[in-house]
C-alpha positions as CSV (number, residue, x, y, z in Angstrom):
1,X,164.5,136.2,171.8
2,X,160.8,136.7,171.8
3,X,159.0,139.6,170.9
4,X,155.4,140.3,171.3
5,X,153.2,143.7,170.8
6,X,149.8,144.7,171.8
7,X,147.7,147.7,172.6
8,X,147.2,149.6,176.2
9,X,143.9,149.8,177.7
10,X,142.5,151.5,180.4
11,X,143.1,150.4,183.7
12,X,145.3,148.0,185.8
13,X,147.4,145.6,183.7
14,X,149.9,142.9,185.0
15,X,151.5,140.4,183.2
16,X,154.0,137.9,184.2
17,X,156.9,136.5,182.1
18,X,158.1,133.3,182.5
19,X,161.0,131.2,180.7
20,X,162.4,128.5,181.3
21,X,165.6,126.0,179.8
22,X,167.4,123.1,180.2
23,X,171.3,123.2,179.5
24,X,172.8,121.3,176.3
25,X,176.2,121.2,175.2
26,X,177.3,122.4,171.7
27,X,175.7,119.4,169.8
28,X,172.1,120.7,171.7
29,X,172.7,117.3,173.8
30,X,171.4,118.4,177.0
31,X,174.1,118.0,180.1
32,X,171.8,117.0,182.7
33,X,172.5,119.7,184.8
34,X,169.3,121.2,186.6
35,X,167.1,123.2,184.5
36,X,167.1,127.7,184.3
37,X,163.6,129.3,184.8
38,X,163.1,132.9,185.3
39,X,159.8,135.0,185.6
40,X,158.7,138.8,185.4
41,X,156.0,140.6,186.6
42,X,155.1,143.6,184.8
43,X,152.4,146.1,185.2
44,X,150.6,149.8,184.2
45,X,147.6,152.0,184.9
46,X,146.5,152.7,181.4
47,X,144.4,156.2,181.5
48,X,142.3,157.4,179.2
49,X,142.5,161.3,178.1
50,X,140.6,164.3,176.2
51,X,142.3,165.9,174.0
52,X,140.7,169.9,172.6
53,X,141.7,171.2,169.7
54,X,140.2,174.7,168.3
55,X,139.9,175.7,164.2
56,X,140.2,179.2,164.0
57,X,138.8,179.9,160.2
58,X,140.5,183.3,159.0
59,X,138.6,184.8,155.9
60,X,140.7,185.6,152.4
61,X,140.1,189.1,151.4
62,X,138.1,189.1,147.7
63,X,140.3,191.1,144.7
64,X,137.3,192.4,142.6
């Protein structure tokens, strides 16, 4: 398993993903069959965005 994190940035992003194995038997003695690879391409458009927010400020009434 690998695990791996990062942070989005704006734009176009792609990535590919490789791995790759060669089979062993239980003892990890490899079998000499061929090796396993495998890749993935991933990809995103990261945006960037505005976000508005409003205070309203609502005055306390004064007990005098």
């Amino acid at each position: 398993m690998c695990t791996a994190t990062g942070v989005a940035v704006a734009g176009d992003y792609v990535n590919v993903g490789t791995a790759s194995a060669t089979p062993t038997d239980s003892a990890g003695v490899p079998t000499g069959q061929s090796a396993v690879t495998d890749a993935d391409t991933s990809h995103y458009r990261g945006t960037t965005t505005t976000v508005a927010t409003t205070s309203v400020a609502y005055p306390y009434p004064t007990i005098s």
